[in-house]
C-alpha positions as MATLAB code, in Angstrom:
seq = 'XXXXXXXXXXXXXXXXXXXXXXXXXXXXXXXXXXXXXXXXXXXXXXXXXXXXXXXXXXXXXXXXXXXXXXXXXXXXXXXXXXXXXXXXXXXXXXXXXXXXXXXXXXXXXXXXXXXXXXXXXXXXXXXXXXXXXXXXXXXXXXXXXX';
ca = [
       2.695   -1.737   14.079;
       2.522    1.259   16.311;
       4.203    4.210   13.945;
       2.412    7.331   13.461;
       0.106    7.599   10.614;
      -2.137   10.378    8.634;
      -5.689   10.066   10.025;
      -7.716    8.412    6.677;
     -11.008    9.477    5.589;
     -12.480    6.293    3.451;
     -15.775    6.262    1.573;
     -18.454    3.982    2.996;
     -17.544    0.848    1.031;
     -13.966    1.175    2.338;
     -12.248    0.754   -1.145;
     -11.419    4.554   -1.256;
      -9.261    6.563    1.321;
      -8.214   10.028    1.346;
      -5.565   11.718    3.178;
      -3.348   14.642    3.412;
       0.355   14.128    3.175;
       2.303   17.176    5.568;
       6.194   17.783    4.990;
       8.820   19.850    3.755;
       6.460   20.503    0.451;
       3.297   21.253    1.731;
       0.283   19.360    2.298;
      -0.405   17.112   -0.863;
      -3.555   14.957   -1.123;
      -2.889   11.447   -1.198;
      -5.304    8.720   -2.681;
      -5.439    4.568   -1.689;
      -7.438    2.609   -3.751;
      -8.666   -1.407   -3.727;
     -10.256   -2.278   -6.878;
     -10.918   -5.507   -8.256;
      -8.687   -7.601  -10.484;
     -10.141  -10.367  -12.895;
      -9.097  -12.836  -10.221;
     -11.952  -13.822   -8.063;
     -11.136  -12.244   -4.498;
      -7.408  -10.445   -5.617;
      -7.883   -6.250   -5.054;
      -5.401   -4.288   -6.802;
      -4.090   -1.601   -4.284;
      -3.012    1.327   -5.975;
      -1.898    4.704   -4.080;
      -0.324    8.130   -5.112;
      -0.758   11.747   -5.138;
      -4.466   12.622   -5.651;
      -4.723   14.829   -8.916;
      -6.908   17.849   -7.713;
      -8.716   18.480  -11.186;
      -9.439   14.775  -11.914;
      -9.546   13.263   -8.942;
      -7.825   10.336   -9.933;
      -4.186    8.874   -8.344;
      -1.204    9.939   -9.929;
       1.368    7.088   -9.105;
       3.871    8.354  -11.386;
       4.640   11.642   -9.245;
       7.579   11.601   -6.942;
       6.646   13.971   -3.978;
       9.448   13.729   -1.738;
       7.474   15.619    0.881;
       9.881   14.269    3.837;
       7.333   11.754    5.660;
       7.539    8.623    3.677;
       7.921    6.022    6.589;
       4.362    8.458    7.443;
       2.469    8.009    4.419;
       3.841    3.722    4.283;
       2.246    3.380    7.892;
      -0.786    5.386    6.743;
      -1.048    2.924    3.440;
      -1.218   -0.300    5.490;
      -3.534    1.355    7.925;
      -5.718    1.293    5.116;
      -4.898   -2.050    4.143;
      -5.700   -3.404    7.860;
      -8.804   -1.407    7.645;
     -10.084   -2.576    4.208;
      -8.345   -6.682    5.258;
     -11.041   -5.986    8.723;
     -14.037   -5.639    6.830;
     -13.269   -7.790    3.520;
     -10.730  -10.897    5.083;
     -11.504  -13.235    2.775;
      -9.523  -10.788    0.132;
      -6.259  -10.738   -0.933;
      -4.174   -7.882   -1.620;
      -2.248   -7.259   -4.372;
       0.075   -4.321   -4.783;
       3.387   -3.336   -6.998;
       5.008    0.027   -7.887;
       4.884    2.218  -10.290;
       8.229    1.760  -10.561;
      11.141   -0.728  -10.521;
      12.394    1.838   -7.488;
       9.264    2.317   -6.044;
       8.389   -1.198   -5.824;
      11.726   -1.859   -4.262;
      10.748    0.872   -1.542;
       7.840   -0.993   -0.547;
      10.093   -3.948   -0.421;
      12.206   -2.040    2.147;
       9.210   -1.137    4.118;
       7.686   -4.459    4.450;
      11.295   -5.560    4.947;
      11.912   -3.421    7.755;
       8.153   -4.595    9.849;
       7.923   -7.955    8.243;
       8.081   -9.283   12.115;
       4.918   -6.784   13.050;
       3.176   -7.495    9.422;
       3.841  -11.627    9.595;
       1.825  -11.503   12.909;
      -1.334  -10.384   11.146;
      -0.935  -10.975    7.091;
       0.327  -14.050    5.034;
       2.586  -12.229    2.591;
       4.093  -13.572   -0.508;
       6.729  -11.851   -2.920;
       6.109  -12.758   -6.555;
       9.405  -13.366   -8.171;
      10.733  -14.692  -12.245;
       6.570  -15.598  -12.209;
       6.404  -17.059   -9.299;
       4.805  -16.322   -5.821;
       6.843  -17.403   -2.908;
       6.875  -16.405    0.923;
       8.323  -12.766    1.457;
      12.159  -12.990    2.186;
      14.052   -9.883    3.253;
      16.971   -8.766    0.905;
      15.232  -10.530   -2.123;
      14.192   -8.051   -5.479;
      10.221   -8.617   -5.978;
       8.009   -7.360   -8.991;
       4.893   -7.315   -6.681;
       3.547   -8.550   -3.208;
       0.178   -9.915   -2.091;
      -0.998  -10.109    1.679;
      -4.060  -11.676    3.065;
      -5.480  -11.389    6.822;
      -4.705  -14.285    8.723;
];
């Protein structure tokens, strides 16, 4: 997938990246994160605006700085990145939000022939995980390098 993309700053384990969102509001901080679930070799990916005084991710926060199809590409450069160095690891990610989570739907959706060539990806639907489908509602989704 060859879309342009923030440049990410990670910390050495590569479960942390940093970058700076640039659009019609500013620059805004922006925060990925892989942390581990209680399900041996599942990382949680969470992502969102980077709260300056706590330094934690706000996921809640609707920025609508203008470069979304940006920060998405810049999200599963960090994803490829972290999948490089840790492929034995799933991902797991879902939205804040019933809308955001159907955003990331879209996005996957719309490179699901570029992302299929490198990740399994499953969509986890009524409590069940089942191979990703365009045009079909998920709660979450989990890739894994191939």
């Amino acid at each position: 997938m060859k879309l342009p993309r923030y440049e990410l700053k990670a910390e050495k384990s590569l479960m942390v990246f940093e970058f700076i969102s640039e659009g019609y509001k500013g620059e805004i901080p922006k925060l990925i994160m892989f942390s581990e679930t209680s399900v041996k070799k599942i990382y949680n990916l969470a992502f969102g605006d980077k709260n300056i005084e706590t330094n934690e991710i706000d996921d809640i926060v609707v920025s609508n700085n203008g470069d979304s199809e940006k920060v998405l590409a810049t999200v599963v450069a960090a994803v490829h990145t972290f999948t490089d160095n840790y492929p034995e690891m799933w991902v797991y990610a879902t939205g804040s939000s019933k809308a955001r989570t159907r955003l990331y739907r879209m996005g996957i959706a719309k490179y699901f022939d570029d992302i299929k060539q490198n990740f399994f990806i499953f969509g986890l639907r009524d409590g069940e995980w089942n191979d990703f489908e365009k045009d079909v509602d998920y709660t979450a989704f989990i890739v894994k390098r191939k």
